[in-house]
VEXZAMI-956279 format. One line per 4 residues: number of its first residue (from 1); their letters; for each residue x, z, y of N, C-alpha, C. Coordinates in steps of 0.2 Angstrom, whole numbers, plus 5000, padded with zeros to 4 digits. Atoms other than C-alpha are relative to their C-alpha. Example, Ala and Ser with C-alpha at 12.3 -4.5 7.8 and 13.67 -1.06 7.14 Angstrom:
1	as	5004/5000/4994/5062/5039/4978/5004/5000/5006 | 4996/4999/4994/5068/5036/4995/4996/5003/5005
// end
This chain:
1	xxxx	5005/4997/5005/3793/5172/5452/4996/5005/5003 | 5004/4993/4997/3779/5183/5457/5000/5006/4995 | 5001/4994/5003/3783/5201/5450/4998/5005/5004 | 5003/4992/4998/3773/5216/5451/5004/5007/4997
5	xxxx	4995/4993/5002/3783/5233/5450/4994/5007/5001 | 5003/4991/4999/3774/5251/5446/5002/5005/4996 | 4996/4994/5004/3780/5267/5439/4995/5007/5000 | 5005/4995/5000/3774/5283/5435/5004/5007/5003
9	xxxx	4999/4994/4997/3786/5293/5445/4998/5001/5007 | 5004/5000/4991/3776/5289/5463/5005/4994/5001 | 4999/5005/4995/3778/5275/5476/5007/5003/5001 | 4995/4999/4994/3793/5284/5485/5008/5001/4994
13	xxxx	4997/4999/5004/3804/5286/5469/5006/4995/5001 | 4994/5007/4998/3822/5277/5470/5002/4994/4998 | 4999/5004/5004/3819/5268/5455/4997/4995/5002 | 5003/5004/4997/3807/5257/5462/5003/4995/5006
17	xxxx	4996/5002/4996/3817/5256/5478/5007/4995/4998 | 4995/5001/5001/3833/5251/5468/4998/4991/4998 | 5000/5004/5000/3822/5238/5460/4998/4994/5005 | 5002/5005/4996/3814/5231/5477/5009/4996/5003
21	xxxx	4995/5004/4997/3832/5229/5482/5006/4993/4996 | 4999/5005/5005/3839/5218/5467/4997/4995/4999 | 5003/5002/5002/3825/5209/5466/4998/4996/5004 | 5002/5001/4998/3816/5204/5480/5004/4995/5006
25	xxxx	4997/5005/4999/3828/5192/5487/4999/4992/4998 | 5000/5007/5005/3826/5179/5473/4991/5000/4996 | 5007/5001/5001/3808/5182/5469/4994/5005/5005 | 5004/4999/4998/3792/5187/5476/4994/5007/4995
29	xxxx	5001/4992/5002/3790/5206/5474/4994/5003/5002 | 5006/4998/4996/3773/5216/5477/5000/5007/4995 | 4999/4993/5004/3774/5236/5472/4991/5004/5001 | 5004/4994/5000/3759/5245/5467/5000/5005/4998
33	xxxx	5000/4992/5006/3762/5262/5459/4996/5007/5005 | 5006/4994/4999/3755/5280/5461/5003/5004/5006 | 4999/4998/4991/3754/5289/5478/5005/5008/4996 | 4995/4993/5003/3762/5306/5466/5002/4998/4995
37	xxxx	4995/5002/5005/3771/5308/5451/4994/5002/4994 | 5003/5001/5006/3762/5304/5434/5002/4999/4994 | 4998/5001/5009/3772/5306/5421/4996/5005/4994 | 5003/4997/5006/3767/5309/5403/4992/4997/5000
41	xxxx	5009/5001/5001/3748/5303/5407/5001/4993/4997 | 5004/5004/5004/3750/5288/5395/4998/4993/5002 | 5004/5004/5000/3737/5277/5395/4994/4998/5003 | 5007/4997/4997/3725/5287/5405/4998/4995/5005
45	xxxx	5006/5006/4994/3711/5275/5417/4998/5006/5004 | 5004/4995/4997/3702/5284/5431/4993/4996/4998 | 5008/5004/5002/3685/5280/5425/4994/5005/5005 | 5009/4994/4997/3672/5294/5435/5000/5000/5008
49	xxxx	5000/4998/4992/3680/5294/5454/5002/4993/5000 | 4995/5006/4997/3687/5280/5465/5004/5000/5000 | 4994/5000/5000/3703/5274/5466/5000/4998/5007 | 4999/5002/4994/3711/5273/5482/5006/4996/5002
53	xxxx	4992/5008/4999/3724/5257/5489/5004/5003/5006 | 4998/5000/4993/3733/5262/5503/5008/4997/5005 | 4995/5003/4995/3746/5251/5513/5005/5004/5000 | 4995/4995/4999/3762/5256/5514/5004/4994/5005
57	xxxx	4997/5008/4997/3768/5243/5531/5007/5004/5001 | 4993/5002/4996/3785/5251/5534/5004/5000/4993 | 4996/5000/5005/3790/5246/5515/5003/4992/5003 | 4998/5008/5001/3802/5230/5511/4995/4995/5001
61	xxxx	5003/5004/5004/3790/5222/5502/4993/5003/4999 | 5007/4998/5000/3770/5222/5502/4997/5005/4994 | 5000/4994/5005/3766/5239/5494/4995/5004/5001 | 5007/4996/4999/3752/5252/5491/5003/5005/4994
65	xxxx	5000/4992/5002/3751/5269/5486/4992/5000/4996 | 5005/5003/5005/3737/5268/5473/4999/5010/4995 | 5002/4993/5002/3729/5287/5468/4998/5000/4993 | 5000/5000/5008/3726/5280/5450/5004/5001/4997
69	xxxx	4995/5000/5004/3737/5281/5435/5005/4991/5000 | 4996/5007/5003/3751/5266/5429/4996/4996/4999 | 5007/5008/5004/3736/5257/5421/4997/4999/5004 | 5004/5001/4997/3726/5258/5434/5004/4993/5007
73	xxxx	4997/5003/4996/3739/5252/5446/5002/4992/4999 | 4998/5009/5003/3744/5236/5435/4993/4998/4999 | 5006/5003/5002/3726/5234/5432/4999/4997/5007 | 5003/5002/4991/3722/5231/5454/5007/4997/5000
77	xxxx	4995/5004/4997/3738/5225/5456/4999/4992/4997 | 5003/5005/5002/3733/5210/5445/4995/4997/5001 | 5007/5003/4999/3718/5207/5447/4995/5000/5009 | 5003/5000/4994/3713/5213/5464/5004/4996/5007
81	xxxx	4999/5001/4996/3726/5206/5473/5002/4991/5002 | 5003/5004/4999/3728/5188/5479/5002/4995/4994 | 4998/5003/5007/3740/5181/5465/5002/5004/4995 | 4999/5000/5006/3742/5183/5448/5007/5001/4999
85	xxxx	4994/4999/5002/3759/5193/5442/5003/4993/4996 | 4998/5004/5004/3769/5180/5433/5007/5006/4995 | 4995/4995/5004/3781/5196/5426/4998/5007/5003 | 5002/4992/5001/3775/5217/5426/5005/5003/5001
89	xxxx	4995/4996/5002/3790/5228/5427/4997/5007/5003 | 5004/4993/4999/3785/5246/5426/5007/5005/5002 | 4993/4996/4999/3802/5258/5432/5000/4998/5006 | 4993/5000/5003/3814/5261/5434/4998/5009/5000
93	xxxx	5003/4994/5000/3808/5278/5427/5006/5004/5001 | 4994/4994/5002/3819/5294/5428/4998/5003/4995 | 5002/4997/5006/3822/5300/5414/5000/4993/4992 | 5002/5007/5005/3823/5287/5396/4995/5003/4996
97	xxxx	5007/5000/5004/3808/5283/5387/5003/4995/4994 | 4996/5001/5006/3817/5283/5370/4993/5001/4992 | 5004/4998/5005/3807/5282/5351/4995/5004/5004 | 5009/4997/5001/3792/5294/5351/5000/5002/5008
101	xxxx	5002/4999/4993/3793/5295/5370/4995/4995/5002 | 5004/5004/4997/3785/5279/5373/4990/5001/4997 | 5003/4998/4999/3770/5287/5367/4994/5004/5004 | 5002/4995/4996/3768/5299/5381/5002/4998/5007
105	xxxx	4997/5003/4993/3775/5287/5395/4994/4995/5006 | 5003/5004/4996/3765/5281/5410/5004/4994/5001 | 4994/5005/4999/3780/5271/5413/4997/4994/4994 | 5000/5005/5006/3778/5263/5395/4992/4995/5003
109	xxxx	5007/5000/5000/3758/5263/5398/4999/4992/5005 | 5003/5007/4997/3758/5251/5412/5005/4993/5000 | 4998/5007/5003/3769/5238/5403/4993/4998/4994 | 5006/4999/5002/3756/5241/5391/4993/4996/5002
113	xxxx	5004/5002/4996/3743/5238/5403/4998/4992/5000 | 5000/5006/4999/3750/5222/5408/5000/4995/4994 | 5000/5006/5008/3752/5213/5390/4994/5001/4999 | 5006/5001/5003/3735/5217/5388/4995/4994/5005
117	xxxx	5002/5004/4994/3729/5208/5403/5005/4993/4998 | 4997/5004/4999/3740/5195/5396/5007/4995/5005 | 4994/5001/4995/3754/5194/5408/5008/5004/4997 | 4993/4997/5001/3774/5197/5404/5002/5006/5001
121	xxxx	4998/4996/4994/3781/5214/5406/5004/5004/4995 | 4994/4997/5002/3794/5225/5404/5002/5009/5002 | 4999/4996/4996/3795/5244/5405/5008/5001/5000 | 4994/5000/5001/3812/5250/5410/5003/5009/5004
125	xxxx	5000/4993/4999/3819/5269/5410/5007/5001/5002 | 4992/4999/5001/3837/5276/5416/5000/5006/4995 | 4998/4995/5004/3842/5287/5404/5006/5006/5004 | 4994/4996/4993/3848/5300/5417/4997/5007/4998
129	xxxx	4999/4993/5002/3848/5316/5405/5006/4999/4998 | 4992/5000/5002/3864/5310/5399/5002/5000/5008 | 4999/5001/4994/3870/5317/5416/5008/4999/5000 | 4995/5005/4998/3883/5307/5424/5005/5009/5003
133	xxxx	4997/4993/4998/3898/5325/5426/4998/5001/5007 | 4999/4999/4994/3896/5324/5445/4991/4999/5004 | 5007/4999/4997/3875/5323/5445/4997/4992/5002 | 5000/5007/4996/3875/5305/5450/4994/4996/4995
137	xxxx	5007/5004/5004/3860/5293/5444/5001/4993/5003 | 4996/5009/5001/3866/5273/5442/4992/4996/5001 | 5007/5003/5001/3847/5267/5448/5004/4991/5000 | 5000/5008/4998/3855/5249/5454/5002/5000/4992
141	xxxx	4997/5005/5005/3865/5247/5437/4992/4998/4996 | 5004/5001/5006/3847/5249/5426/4998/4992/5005 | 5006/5004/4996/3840/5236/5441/5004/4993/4998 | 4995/5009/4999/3856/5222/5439/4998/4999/4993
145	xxxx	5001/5001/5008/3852/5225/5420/4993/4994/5000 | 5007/5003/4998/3833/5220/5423/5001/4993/5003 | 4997/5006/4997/3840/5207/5434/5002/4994/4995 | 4997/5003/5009/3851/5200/5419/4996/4997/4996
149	xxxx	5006/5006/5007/3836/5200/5407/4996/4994/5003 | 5001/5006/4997/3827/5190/5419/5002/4994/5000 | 4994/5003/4999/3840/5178/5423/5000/4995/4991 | 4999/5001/5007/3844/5175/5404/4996/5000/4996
153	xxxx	5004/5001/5004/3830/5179/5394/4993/5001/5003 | 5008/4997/5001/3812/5178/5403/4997/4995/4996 | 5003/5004/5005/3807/5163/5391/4997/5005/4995 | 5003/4996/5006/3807/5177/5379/4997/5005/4999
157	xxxx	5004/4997/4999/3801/5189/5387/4992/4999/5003 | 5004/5003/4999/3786/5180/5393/4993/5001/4993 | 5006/4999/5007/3775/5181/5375/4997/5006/5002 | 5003/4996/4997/3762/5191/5381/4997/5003/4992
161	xxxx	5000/4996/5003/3759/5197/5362/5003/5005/4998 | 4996/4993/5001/3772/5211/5364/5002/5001/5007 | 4994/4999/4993/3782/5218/5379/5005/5003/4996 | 4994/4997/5002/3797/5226/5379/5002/5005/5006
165	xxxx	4998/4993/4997/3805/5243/5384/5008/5000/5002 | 4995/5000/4998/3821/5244/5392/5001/5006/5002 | 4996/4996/4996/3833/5258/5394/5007/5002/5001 | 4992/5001/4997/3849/5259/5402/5005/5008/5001
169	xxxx	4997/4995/4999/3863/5271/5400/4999/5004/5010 | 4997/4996/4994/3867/5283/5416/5007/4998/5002 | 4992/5000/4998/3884/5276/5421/4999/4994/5005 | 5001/5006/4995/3890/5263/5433/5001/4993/4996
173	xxxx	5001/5006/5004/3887/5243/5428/5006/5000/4996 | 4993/5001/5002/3905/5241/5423/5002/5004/4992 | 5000/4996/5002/3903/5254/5411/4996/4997/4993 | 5006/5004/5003/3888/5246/5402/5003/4996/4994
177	xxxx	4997/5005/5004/3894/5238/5386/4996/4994/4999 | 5006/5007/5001/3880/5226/5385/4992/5003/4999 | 5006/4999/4999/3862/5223/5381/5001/4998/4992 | 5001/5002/5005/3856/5228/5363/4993/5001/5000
181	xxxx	5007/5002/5002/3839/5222/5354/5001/5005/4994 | 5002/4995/5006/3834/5236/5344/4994/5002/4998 | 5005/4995/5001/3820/5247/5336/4999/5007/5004 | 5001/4995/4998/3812/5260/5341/5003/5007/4995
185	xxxx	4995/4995/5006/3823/5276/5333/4992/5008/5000 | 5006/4993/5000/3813/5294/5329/5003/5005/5006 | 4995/4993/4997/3817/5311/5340/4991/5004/5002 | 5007/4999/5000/3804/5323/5339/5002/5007/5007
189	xxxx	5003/4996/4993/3797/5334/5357/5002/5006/4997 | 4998/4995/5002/3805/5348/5356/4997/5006/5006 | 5001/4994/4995/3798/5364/5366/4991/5004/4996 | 5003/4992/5001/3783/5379/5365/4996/5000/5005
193	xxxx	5004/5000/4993/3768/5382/5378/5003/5010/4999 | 4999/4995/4998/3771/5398/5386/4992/5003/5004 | 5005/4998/4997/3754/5408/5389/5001/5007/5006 | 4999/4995/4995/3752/5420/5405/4992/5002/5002
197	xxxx	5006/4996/4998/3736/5431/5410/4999/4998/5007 | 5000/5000/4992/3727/5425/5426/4994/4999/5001 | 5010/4995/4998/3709/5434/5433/4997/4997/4995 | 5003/4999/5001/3705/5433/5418/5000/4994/4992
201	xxxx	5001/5005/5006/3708/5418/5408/5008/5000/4998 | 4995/5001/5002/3725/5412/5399/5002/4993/5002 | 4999/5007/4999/3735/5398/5407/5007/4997/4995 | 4994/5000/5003/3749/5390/5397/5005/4994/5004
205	xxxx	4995/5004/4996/3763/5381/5404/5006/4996/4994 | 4995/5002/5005/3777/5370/5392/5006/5003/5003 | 4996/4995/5000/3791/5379/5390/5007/4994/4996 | 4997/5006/5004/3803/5361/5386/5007/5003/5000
209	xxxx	4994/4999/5004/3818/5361/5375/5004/4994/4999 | 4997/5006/5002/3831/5348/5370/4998/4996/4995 | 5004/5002/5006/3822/5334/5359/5005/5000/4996 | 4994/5000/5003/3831/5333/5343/4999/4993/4995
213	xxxx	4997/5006/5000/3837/5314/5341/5001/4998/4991 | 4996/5000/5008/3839/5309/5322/5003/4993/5002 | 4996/5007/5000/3845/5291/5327/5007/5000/5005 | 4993/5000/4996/3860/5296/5338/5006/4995/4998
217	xxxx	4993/5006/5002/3874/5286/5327/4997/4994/4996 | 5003/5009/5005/3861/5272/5320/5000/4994/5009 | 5001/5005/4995/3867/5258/5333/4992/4996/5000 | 5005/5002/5001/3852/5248/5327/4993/5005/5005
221	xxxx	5005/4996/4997/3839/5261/5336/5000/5001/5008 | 4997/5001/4993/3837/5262/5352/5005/5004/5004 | 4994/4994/4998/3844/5280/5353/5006/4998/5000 | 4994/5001/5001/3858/5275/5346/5004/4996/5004
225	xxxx	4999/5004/4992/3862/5260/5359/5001/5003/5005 | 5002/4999/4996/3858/5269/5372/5008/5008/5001 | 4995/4995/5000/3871/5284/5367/5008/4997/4998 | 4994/5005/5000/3885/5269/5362/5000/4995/5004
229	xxxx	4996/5001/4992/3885/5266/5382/4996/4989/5000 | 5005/5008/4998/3872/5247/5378/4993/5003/5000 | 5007/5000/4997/3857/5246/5388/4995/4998/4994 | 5005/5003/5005/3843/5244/5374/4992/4997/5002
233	xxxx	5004/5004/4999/3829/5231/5374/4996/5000/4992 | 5003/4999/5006/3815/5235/5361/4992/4997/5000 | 5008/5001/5003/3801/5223/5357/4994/5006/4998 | 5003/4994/5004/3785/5234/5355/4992/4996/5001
237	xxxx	5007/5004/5002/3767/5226/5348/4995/5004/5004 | 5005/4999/4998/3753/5227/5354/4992/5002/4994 | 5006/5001/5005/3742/5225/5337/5002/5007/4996 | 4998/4995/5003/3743/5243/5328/4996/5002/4993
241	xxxx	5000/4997/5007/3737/5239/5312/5006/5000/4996 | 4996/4999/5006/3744/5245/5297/4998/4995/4995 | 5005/5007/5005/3743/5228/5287/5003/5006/4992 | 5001/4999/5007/3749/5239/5269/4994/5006/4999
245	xxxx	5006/4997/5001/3734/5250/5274/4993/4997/5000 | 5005/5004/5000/3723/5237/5275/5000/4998/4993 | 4998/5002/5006/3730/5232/5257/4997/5008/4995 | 5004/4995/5002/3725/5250/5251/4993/5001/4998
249	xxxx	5009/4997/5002/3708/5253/5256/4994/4993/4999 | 5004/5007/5003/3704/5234/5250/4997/5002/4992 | 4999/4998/5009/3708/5242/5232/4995/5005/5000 | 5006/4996/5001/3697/5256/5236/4993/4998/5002
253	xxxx	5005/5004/4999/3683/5245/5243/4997/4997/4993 | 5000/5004/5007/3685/5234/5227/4998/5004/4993 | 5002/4993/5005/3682/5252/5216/4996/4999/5002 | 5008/4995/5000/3666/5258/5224/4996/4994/5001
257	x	5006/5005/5002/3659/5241/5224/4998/4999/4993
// end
């Protein structure tokens, strides 16, 4: 299978590494992701400058350092390059991209990307705040996980009307209770910009906190999954209407006519 892999914590991240090496054995791997780290920018495009592609020959597998964002990088890696992805995976981010995180995920953004382009994809995050007691980060386990869905479910991951978010405890495979299909749970960003004085202007810098989790013992959620030791796999649409808000303002339509 031809997969394209990018992430938004930079080209040289291990997550990336972890998946070139699970991966590129049994299928036909090509890494585009960002020459620095870009977490948090979303969904952003470079629209006003160029983008620049740059070779990277002493990797595995044919890769490029891309001065774009996530989107931008799944945008050229599709399109510019000679074939057409047959599957997107965006990770193996550090850090989970839980509930209201996918929001603010470059990681999410360029699964995102790729279902809009119509192509398979799958973002995929280690959940490596839940730290392992001795500091340790399990990139292969999220990678064998990834591997798995492949293996066993890309028929279903293949519908380019949705993707899916994957994220895998911090622990070793053996550890891993399984793979649950969940929803997306709540937890709302916790933290405070901190402003400082400088020649003249104010700069503010975030001042983050621990977010606070309302789904932690609801298995059904991803959180919850995710904190009862199974890797969570959560369908996420692409179409964001609110069909009983469409139902609403028909009624109010139907008044002022």
């Amino acid at each position: 299978m031809r997969i394209l892999i990018t992430n938004d914590d930079g080209i040289d991240s291990p997550g990336i590494g972890a998946l070139v090496d699970v991966l590129a054995g049994e299928h036909a791997v090509v890494v585009v992701a960002p020459s620095g780290n870009r977490s948090g920018v979303s969904h952003a495009i470079t629209a006003h400058e160029a983008i620049t592609m740059e070779r990277r020959h002493d990797a595995a597998v044919l890769s490029y350092a891309c001065s774009g964002t996530p989107a931008d990088c799944v945008f050229l890696g599709s399109t510019e390059l000679s074939s057409r992805p047959q599957l997107v995976i965006s990770g193996i981010n550090h850090g989970p991209n839980l509930a209201d995180d996918v929001n603010y995920s470059g990681t999410v953004a360029g699964a995102v990307e790729a279902s809009l382009l119509g192509i398979p994809a799958l973002a995929v995050s280690l959940a490596s705040d839940h730290e392992d007691p001795l500091g340790r980060r399990y990139w292969e386990s999220a990678a064998q996980i990834v591997d798995r869905c492949i293996e066993q479910a890309f028929e279903r991951l293949r519908d380019a009307t949705h993707y899916w978010n994957l994220n895998v405890p911090n622990r070793p495979l053996e550890r891993i209770v399984g793979i649950a299909v969940t929803r997306l749970g709540r937890k709302r960003i916790c933290g405070r910009m901190v402003g400082q004085e400088h020649d003249g202007a104010t700069q503010y810098y975030r001042a983050w906190e621990s977010p606070f989790e309302t789904d932690r013992d609801t298995l059904g959620t991803d959180i919850g999954a995710v904190h009862a030791g199974y890797a969570s796999l959560t369908p996420l649409l692409l179409d964001r209407t609110a069909e009983s808000g469409l139902e609403t303002f028909s009624e109010l339509t139907a008044r002022s006519g």
